[in-house]
Wavefront OBJ file of the C-alpha trace (Angstrom):
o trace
v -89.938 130.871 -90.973
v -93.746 130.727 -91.629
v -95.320 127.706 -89.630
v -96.040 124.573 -91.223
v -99.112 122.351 -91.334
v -97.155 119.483 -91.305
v -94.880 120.522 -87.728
v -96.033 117.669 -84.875
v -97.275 120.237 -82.366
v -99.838 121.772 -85.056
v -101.526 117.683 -85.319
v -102.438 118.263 -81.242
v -105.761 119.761 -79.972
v -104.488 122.729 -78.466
v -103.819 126.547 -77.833
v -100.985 126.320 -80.467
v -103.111 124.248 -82.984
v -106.184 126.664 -82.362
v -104.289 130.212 -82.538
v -102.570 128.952 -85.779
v -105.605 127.803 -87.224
v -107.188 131.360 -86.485
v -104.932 133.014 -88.383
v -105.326 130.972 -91.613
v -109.032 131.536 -91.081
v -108.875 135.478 -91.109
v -109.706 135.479 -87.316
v -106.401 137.309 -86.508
v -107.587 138.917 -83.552
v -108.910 135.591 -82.065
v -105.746 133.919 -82.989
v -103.717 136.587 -81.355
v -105.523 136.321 -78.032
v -105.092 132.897 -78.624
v -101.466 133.157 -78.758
v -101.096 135.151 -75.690
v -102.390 132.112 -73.857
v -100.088 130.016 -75.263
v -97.024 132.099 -74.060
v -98.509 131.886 -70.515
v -98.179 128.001 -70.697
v -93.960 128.076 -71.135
v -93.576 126.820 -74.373
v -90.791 124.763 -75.173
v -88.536 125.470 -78.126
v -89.986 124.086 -80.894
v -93.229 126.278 -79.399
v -91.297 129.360 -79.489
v -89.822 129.305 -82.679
v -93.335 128.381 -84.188
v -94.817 131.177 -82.321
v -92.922 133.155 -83.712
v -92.840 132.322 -86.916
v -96.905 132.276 -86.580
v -96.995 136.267 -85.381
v -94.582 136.781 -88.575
v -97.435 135.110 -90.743
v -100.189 137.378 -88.633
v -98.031 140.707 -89.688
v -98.211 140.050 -93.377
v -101.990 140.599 -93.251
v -101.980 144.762 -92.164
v -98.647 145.185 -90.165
v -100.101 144.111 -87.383
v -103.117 146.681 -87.089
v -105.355 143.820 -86.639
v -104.084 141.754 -84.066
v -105.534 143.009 -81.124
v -109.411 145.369 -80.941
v -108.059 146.749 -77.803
v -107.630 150.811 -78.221
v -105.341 153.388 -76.204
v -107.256 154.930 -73.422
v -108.808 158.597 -74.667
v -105.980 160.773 -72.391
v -102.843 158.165 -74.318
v -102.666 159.989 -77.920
v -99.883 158.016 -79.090
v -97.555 154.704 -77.782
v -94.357 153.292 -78.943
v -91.718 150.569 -77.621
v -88.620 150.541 -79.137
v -85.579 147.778 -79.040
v -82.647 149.619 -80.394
v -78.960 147.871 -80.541
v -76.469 150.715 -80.751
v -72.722 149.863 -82.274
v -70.483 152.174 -81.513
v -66.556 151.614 -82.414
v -65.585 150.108 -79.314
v -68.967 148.304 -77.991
v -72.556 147.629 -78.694
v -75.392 148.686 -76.300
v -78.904 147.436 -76.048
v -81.613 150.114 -75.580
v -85.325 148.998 -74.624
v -87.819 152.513 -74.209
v -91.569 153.274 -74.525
v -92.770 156.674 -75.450
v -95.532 158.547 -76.592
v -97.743 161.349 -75.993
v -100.519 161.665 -73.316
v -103.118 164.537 -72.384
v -102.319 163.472 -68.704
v -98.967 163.380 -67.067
v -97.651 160.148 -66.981
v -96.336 158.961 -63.041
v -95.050 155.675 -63.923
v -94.091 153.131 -67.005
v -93.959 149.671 -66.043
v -92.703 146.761 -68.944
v -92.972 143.236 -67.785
v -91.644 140.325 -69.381
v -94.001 137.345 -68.836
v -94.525 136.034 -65.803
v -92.371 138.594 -63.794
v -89.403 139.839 -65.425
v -89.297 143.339 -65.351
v -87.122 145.549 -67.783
v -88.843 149.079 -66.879
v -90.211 150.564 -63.779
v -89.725 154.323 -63.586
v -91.455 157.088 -63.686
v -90.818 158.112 -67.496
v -88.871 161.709 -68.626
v -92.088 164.227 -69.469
v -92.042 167.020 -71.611
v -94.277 170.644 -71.942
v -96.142 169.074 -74.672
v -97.262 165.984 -73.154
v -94.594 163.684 -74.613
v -92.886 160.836 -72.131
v -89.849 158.606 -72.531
v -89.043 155.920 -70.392
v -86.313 153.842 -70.679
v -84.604 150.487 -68.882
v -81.243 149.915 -67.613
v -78.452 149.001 -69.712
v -78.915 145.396 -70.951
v -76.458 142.658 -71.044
v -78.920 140.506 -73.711
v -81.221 141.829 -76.232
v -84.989 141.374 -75.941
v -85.851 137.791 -76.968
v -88.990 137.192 -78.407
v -92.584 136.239 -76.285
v -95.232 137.709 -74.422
v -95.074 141.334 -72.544
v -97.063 143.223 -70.150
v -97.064 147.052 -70.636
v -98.398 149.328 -67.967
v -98.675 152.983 -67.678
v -100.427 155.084 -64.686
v -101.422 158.607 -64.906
v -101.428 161.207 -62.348
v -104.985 161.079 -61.627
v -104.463 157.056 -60.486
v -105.589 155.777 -63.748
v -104.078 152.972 -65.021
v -103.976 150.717 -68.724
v -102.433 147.614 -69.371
v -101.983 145.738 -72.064
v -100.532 142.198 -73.375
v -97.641 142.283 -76.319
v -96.016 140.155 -77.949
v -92.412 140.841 -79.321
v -90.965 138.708 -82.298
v -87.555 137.735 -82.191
v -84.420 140.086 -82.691
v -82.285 140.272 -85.811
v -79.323 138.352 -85.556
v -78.045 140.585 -88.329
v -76.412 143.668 -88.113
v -77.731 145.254 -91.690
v -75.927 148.644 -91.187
v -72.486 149.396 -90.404
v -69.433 151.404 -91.378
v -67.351 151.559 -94.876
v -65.599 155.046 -93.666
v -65.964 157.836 -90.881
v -68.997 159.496 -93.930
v -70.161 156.123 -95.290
v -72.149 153.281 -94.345
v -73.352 149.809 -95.810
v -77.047 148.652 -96.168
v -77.701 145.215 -96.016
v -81.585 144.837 -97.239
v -83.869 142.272 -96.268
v -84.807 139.164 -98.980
v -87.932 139.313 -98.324
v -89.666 142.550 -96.279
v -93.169 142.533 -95.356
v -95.012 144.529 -97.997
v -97.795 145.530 -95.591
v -95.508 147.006 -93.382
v -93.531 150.739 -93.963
v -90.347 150.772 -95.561
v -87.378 150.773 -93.734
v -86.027 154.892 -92.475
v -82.529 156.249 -91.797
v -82.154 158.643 -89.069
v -79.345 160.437 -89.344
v -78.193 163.074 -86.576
v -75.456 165.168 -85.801
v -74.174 165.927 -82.544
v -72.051 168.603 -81.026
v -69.492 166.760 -78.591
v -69.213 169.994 -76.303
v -73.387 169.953 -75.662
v -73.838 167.194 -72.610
v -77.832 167.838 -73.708
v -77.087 165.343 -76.693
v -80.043 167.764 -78.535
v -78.943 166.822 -82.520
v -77.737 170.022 -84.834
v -78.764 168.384 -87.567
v -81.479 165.423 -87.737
v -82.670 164.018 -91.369
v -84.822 161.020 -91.741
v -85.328 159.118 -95.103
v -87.348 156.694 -96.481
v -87.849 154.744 -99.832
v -84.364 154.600 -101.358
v -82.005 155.085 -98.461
v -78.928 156.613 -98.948
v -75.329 155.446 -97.678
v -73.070 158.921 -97.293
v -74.048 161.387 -95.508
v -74.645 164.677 -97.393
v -73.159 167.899 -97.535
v -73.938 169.515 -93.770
v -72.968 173.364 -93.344
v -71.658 173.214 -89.484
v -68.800 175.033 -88.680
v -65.169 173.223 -88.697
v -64.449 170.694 -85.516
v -65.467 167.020 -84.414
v -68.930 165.565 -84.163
v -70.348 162.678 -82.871
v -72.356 161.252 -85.817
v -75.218 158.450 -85.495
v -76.719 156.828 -88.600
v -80.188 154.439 -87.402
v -82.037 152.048 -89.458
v -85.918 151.869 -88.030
v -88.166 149.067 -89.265
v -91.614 149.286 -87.508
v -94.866 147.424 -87.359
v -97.767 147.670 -85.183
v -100.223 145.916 -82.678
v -103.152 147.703 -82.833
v -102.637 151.292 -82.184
v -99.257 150.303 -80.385
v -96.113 151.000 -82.708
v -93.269 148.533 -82.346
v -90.308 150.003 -83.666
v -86.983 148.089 -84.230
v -83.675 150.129 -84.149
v -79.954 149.353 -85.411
v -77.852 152.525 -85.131
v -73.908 153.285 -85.504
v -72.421 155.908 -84.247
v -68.877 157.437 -84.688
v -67.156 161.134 -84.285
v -66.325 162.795 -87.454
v -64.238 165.734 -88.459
v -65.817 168.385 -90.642
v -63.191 170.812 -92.374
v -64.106 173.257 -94.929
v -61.852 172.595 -97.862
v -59.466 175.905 -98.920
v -62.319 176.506 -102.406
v -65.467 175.972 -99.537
v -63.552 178.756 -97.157
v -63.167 181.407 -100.337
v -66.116 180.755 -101.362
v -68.221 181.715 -98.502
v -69.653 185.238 -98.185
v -67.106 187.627 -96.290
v -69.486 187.842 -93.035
v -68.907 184.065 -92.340
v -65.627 184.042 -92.339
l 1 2 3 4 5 6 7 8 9 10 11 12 13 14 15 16 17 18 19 20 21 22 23 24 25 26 27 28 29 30 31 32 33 34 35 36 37 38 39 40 41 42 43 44 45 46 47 48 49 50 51 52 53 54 55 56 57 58 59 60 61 62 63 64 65 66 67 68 69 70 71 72 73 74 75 76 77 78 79 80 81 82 83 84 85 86 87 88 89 90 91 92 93 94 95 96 97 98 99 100 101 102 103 104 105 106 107 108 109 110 111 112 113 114 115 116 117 118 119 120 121 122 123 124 125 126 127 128 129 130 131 132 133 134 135 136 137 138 139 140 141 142 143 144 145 146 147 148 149 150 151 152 153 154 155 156 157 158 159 160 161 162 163 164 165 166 167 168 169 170 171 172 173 174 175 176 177 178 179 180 181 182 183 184 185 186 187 188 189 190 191 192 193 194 195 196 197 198 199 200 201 202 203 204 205 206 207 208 209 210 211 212 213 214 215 216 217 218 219 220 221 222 223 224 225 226 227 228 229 230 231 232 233 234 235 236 237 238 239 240 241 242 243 244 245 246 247 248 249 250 251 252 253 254 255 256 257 258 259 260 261 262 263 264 265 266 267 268 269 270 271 272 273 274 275 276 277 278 279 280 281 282
């Protein structure tokens, strides 16, 4: 819901009336910093849901490239935090990481939840090419909207900080089973036209390989499909995970939000597949 000029708290003389005001000017920088302040004040309700529905009218200008002139430091190539709720066929699990890629090793990943709530503090998983994940312990709630502290600190002692601000969750599960090779896609009435399109990520798993590295990985966007295609792995049982990723930004920060199912599936060459593979493969 896009704020209202009419709404009582918008009539007062304050932070909420002067970041909302911003943002119908064009200042959507200023009215971003001015929103941060606001969520440092404990809004009540009615000031949370219009903050919210205020950073949803900031997105529609650029996806959120504008709302903050603060840039990555020069070793941080790339950043991304991800909320991800995973539905499996006996539970759901929420998933909060950050990532990206960095010229320095990263020591330590801190994400704080204004004032002092704090959902990561690790030192992240690094790779040979510079890439780091880290992610939180499992979560009994998903990751309400408001104001976020993210903090990373290289080997070398140097650290960068910066404020986010997370919308609210869906409340919506727009993907989910028809079969063990089929899947439903709810789509959204109205999508943000400034923002990407929606992607499925589809991977394949072998059950036997505790790594959990996919055999098979496709992602698609524009018109996303809803059965899974014709996969050459041999015969046996898979684990199968199907995400949808919608993603916006804040400033050079991606902000990616994740609903994935997962399943095992059987794959079994029919008898007309078997005879008609070449005599080697079988």
């Amino acid at each position: 819901m896009v704020p209202s000029a009419s709404a009582e708290w918008f009539l007062g003389q304050d932070l909420y009336t002067l970041s909302h005001q911003r943002v119908l000017e064009g200042k959507t920088s200023e009215g971003f910093d001015t929103m941060i302040q606001a969520w440092q004040q404990a809004p009540d309700e009615q000031q949370n849901t219009n903050l919210d529905g205020l950073l949803k009218l900031a997105l529609t200008e650029d996806c959120g490239r504008s709302l903050t002139q603060a840039v990555l430091p020069s070793w941080l190539s790339t950043l991304s935090i991800r909320r991800e709720v995973v539905q499996n066929l006996n539970q759901v699990m929420l998933k909060l990481s950050v990532s990206g890629a960095s010229q320095k090793k990263i020591d330590e990943v801190t994400f704080t939840r204004w004032p002092d709530q704090k959902y990561i503090s690790t030192s992240p998983v690094l790779e040979k090419n510079g890439d780091f994940t880290a992610e939180s312990s499992r979560l009994e709630k998903p990751i309400a909207e408001g104001l976020y502290k993210i903090t990373l600190t290289n080997n070398e002692k140097e650290a960068w900080s910066s404020w986010v601000i997370l919308g609210a969750p869906s409340i919506k599960q727009r993907i989910g089973w028809k079969d063990s090779k089929n899947w439903r896609i709810e789509h959204s009435q109205l999508p943000n036209p400034t923002c990407p399109s929606p992607v499925l990520s589809i991977n394949l798993y072998d059950l036997n390989d505790l790594s959990w590295t996919p055999i098979w990985t496709e992602e698609i966007d524009g018109k996303l499909p809803t059965t899974l295609p014709q996969i050459d792995v041999p015969d046996g049982r898979y684990w199968l995970s199907v995400g949808l990723i919608e993603s916006r930004w804040q400033g050079d920060i991606s902000i990616l939000d994740i609903q994935r199912i997962t399943r095992p599936i059987d794959f079994q060459l029919s008898l007309d597949q078997k005879q008609q593979q070449p005599e080697e493969q079988k």
